[in-house]
VODRENVEX-42765 format. One record per residue (C-alpha): residue number from 1; residue in three letters; x, z negated, y negated. Coordinates in nm, 4 decimals, padded with zeros to 6 digits, always signed. Each point is the difference from the previous one (the first is absolute). Example, Ala and Ser with C-alpha at 12.3 -4.5 7.8 and 13.67 -1.06 7.14 Angstrom:
// residues 2
<i=1 | aa=Ala | u=+01.2300 | w=-00.7800 | v=+00.4500>
<i=2 | aa=Ser | u=+00.1370 | w=+00.0660 | v=-00.3440>
***
This chain:
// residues 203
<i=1 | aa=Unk | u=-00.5489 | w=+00.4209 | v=+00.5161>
<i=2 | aa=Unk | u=+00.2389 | w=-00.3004 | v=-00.0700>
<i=3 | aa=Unk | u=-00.1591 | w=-00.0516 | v=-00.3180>
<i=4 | aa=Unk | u=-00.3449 | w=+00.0099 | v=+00.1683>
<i=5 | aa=Unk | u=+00.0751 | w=-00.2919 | v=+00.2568>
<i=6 | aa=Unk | u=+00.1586 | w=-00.1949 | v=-00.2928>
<i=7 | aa=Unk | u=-00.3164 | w=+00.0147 | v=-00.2113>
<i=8 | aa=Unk | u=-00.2180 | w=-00.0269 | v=+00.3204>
<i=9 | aa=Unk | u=+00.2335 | w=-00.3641 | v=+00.0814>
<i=10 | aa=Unk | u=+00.0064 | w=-00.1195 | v=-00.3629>
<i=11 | aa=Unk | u=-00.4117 | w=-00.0106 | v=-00.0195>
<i=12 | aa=Unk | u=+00.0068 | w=-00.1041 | v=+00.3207>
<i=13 | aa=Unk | u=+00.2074 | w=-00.2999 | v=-00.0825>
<i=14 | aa=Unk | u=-00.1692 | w=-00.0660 | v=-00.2946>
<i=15 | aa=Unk | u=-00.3638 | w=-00.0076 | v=+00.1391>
<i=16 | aa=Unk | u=+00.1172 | w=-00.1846 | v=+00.2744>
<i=17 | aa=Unk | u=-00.0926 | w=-00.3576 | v=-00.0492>
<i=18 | aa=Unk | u=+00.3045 | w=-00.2656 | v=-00.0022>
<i=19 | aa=Unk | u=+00.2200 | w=+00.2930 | v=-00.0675>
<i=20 | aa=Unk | u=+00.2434 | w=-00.2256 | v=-00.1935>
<i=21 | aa=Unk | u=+00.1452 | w=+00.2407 | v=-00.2944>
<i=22 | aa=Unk | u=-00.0513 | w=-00.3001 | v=-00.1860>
<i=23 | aa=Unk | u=+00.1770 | w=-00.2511 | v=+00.2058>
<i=24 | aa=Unk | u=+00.2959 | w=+00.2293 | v=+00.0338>
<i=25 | aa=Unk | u=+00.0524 | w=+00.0210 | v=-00.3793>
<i=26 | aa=Unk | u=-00.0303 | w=-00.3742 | v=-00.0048>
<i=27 | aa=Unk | u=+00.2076 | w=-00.0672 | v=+00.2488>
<i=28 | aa=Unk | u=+00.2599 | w=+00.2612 | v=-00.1219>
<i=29 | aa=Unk | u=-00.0132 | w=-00.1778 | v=-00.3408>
<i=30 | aa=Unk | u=+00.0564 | w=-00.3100 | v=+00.1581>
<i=31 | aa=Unk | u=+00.3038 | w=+00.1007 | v=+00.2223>
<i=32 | aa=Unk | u=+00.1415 | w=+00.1361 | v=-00.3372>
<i=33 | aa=Unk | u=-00.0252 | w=-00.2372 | v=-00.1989>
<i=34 | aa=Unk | u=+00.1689 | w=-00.2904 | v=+00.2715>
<i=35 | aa=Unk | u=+00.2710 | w=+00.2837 | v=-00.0328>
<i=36 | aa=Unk | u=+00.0395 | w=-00.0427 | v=-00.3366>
<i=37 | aa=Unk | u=+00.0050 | w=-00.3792 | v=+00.0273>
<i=38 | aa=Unk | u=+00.3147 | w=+00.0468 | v=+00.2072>
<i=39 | aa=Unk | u=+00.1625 | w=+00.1777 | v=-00.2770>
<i=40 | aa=Unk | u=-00.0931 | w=-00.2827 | v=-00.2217>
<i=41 | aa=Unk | u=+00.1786 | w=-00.2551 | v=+00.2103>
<i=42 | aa=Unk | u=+00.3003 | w=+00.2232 | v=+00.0742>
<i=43 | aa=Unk | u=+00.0241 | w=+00.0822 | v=-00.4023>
<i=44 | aa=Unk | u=-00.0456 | w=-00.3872 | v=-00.0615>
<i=45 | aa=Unk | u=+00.2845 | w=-00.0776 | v=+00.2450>
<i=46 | aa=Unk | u=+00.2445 | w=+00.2639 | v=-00.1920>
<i=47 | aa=Unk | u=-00.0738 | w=-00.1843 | v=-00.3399>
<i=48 | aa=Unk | u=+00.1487 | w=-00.3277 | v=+00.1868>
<i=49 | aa=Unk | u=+00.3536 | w=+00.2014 | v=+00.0794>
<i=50 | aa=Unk | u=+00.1051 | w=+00.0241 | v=-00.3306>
<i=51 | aa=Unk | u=-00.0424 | w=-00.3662 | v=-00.0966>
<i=52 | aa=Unk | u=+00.1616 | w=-00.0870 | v=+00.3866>
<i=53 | aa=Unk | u=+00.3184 | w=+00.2254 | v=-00.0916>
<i=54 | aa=Unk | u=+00.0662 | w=-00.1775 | v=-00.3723>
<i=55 | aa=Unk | u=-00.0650 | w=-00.3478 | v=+00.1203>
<i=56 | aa=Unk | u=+00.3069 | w=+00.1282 | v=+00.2702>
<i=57 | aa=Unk | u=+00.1787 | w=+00.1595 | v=-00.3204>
<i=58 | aa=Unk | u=-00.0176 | w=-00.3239 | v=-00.1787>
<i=59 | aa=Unk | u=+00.1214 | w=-00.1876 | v=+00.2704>
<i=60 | aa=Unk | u=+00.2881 | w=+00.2018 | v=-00.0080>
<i=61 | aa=Unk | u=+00.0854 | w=-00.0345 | v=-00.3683>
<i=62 | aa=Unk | u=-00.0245 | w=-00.3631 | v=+00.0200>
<i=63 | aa=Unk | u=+00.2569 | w=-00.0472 | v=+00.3128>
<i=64 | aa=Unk | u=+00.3242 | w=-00.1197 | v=-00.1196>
<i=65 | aa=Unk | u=+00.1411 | w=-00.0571 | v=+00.3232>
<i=66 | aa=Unk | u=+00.1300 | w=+00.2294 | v=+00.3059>
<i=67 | aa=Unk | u=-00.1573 | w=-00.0536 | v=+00.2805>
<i=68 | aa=Unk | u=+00.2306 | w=+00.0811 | v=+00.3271>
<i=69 | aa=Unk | u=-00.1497 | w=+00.2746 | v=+00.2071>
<i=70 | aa=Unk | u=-00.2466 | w=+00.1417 | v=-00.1639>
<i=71 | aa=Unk | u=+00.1565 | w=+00.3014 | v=-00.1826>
<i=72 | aa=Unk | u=-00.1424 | w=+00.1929 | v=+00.2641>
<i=73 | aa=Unk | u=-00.3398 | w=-00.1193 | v=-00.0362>
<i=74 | aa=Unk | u=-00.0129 | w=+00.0706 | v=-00.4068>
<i=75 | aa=Unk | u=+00.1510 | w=+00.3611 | v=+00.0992>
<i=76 | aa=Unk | u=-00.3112 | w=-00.0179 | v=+00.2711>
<i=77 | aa=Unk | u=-00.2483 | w=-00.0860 | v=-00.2325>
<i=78 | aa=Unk | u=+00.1291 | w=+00.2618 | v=-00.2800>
<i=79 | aa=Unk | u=-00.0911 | w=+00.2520 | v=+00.2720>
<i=80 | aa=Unk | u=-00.3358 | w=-00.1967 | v=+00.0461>
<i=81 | aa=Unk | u=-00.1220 | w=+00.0156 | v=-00.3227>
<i=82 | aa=Unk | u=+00.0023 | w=+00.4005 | v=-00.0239>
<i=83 | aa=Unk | u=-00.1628 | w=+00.0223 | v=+00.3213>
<i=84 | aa=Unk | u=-00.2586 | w=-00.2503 | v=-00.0796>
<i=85 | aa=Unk | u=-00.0889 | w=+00.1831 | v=-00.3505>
<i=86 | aa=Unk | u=+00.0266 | w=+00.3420 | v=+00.2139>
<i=87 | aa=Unk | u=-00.2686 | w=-00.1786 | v=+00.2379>
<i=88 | aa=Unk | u=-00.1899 | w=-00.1232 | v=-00.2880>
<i=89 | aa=Unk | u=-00.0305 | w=+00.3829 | v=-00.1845>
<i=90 | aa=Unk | u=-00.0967 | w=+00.1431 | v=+00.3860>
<i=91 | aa=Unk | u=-00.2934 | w=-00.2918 | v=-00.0216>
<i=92 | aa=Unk | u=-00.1057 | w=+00.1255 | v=-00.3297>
<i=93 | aa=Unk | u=-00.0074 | w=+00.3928 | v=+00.0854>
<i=94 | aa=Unk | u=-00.1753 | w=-00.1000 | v=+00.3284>
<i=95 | aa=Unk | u=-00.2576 | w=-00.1839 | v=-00.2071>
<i=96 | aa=Unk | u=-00.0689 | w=+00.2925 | v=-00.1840>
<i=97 | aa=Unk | u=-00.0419 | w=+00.2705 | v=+00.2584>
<i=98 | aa=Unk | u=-00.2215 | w=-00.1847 | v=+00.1662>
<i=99 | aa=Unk | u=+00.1452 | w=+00.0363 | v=+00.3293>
<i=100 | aa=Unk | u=-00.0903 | w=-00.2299 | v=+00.2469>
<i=101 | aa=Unk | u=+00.3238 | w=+00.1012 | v=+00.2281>
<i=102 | aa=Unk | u=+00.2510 | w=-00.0210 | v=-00.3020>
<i=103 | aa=Unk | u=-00.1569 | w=-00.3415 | v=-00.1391>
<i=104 | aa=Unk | u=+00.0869 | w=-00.1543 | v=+00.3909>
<i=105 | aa=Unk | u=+00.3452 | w=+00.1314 | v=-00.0060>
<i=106 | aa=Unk | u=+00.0915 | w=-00.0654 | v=-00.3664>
<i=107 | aa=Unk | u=-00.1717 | w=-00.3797 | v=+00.0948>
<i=108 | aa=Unk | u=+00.2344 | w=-00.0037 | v=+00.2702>
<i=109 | aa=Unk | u=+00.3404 | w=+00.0835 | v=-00.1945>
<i=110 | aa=Unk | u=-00.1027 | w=-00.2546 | v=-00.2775>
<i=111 | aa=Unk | u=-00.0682 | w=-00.2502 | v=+00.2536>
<i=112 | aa=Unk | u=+00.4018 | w=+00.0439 | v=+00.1466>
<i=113 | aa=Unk | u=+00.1060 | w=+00.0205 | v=-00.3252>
<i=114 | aa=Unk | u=-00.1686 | w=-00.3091 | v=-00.1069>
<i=115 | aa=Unk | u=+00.1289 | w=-00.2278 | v=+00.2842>
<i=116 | aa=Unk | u=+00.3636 | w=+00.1664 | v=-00.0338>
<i=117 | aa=Unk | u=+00.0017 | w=-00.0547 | v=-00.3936>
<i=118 | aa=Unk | u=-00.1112 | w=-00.3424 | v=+00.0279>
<i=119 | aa=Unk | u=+00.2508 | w=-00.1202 | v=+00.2771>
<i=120 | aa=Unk | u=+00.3477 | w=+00.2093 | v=-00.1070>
<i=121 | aa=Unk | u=-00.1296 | w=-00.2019 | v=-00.3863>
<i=122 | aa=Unk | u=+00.0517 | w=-00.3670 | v=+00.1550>
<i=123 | aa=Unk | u=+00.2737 | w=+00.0637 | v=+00.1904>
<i=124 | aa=Unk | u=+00.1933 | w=+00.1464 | v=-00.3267>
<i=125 | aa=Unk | u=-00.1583 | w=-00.2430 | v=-00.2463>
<i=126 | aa=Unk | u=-00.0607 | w=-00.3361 | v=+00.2339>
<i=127 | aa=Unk | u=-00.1461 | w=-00.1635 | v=-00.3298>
<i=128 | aa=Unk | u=-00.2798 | w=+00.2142 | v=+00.0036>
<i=129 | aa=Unk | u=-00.1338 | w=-00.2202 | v=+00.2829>
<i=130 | aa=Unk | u=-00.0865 | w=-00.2671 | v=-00.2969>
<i=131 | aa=Unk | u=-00.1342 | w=+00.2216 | v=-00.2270>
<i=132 | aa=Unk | u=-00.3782 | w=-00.0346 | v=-00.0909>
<i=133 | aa=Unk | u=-00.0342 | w=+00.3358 | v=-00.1382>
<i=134 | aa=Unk | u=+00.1361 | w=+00.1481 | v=+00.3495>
<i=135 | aa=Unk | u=-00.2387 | w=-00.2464 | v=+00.2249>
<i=136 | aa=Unk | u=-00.2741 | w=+00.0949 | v=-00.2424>
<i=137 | aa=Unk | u=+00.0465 | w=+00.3710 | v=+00.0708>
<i=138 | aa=Unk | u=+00.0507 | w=-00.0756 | v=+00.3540>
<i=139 | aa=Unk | u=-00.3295 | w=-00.1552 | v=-00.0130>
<i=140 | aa=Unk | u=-00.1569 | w=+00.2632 | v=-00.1742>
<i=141 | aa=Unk | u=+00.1241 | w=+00.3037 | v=+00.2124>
<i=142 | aa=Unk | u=-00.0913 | w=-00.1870 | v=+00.3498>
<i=143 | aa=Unk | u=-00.3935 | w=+00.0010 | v=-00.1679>
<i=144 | aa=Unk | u=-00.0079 | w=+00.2744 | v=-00.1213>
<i=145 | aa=Unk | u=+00.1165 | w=+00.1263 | v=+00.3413>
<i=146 | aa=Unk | u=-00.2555 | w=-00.1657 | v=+00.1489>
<i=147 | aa=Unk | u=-00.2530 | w=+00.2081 | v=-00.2176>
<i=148 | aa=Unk | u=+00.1324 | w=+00.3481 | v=+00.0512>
<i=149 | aa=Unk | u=-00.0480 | w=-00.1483 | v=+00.3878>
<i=150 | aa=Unk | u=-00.3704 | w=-00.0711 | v=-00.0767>
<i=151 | aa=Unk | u=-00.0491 | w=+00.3186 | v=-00.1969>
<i=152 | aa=Unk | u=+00.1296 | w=+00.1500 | v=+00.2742>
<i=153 | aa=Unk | u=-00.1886 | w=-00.1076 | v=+00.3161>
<i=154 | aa=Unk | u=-00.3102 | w=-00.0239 | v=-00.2473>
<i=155 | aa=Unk | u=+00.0758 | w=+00.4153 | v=-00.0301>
<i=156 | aa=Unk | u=+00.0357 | w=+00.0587 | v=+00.3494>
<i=157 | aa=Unk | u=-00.3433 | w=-00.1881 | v=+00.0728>
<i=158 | aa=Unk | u=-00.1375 | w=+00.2537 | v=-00.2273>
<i=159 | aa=Unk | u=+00.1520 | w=+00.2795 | v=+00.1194>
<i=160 | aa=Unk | u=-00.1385 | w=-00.1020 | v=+00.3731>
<i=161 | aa=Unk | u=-00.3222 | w=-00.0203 | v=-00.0607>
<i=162 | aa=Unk | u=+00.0014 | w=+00.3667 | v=-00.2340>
<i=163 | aa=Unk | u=+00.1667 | w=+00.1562 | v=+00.3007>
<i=164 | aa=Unk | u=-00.2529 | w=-00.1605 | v=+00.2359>
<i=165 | aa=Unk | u=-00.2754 | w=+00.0588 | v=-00.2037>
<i=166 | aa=Unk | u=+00.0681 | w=+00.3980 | v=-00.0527>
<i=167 | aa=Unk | u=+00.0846 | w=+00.0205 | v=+00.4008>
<i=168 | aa=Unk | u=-00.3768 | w=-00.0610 | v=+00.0619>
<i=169 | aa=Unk | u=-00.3373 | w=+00.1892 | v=+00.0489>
<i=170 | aa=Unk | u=-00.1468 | w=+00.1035 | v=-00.1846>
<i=171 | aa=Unk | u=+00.2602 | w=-00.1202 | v=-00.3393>
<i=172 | aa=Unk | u=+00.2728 | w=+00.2635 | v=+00.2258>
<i=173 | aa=Unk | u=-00.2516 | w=+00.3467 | v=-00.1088>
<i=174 | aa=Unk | u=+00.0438 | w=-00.1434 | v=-00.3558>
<i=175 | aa=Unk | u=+00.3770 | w=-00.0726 | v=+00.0332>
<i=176 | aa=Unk | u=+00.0078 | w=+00.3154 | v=+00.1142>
<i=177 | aa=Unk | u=-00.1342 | w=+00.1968 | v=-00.2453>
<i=178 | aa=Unk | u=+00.1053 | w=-00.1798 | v=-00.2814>
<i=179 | aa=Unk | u=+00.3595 | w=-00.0138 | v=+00.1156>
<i=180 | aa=Unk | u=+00.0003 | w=-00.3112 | v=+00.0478>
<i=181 | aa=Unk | u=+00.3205 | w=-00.1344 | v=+00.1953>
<i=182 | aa=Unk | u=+00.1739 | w=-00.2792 | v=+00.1672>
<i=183 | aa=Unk | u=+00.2195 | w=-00.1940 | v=-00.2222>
<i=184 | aa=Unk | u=+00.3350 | w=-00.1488 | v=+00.1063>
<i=185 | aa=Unk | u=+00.0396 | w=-00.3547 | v=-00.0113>
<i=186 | aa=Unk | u=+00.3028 | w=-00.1818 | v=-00.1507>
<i=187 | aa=Unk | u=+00.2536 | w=-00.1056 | v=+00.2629>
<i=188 | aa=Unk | u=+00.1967 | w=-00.2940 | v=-00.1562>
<i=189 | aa=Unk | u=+00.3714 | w=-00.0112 | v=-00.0281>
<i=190 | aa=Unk | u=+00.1907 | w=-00.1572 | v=+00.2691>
<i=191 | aa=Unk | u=+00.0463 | w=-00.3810 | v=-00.0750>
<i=192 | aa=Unk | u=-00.3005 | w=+00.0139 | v=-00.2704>
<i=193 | aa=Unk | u=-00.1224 | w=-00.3026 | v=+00.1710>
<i=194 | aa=Unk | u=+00.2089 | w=-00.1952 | v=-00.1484>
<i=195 | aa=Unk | u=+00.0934 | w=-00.0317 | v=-00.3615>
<i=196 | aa=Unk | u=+00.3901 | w=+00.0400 | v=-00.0821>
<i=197 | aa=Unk | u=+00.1743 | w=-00.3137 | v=+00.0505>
<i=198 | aa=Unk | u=+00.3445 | w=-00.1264 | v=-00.1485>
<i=199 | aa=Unk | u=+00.2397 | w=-00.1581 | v=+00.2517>
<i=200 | aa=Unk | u=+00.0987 | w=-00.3217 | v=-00.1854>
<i=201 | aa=Unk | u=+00.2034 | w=-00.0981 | v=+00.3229>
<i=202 | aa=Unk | u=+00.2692 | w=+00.2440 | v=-00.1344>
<i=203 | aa=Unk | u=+00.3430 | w=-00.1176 | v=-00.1566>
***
């Protein structure tokens, strides 16, 4: 009998003019792939980390004098590093799964780590603050933060409009029957608004 009313809906929806099977793959492909554009960004971001942490490393090997007070910081930023490249290997995982959920929180804990990295780095290593490679990088992470922002928001607009689209008549029989479902959209990290920022104020 199930089987009945699902044949009797599916040829229903598909005689039905406007029925929109179409327009929901479409729109599903599109909500995808701004998905995978995200990953892109986030992926792009973690090949910056590397270069950031030698251009600290360097900084390091050059310093020939002790600064007073910062010990701490340099045992800080030790302890920065491994959670940075421990945020950097969630980002990567998340990327592959796929999973809208774990790309937002792994965002998020690269994001911290990011900001934390960059500030315990100039308050161990105060010459980094004239150091073109470091600006440079600096540079380069705040745009490409301001891409994975873009990629976001342009996936959520997306993801709207699928939702909206398979929430109305007569596209909601099609949904229906072809399993069609509402998609989750990506809730940004806390503080993604804003890029990570060194405090050069610090002695």
């Amino acid at each position: 009998m199930r089987r009945a009313r699902l044949a009797v809906l599916l040829v229903a929806a598909a005689v039905l003019p406007g029925c929109g099977y179409n327009r929901i793959q479409e729109l599903d492909e599109r909500t995808e792939e701004l998905k995978s554009n995200i990953g892109v960004e986030l992926t792009n971001r973690n090949q910056l980390i590397p270069n950031l942490v030698a251009t600290v490393k360097g900084a390091a090997a050059f310093e020939q004098e002790t600064y007073t007070g910062v010990a701490e910081a340099r045992a800080g930023l030790r302890n920065a590093e491994t959670q940075l490249n421990q945020s950097t290997q969630q980002v990567s995982q998340a990327v592959q799964s796929g999973d809208v959920d774990r790309l937002s929180q792994a965002d998020a804990a690269v994001t911290r780590s990011i900001g934390t990295y960059l500030n315990l780095a100039v308050e161990a290593y105060p010459q980094l603050r004239a150091t073109q490679n470091f600006t440079m990088l600096q540079d380069q992470l705040t745009e490409s933060e301001n891409r994975i922002s873009v990629a976001r928001r342009d996936y959520n607009a997306a993801v709207r409009e699928y939702n909206s689209y398979i929430r109305s008549f007569p596209q909601v029989v099609t949904a229906r029957v072809t399993g069609a479902e509402r998609k989750e959209p990506y809730q940004p990290p806390a503080g993604s608004e804003q890029a990570p920022t060194v405090d050069f104020g610090q002695q």
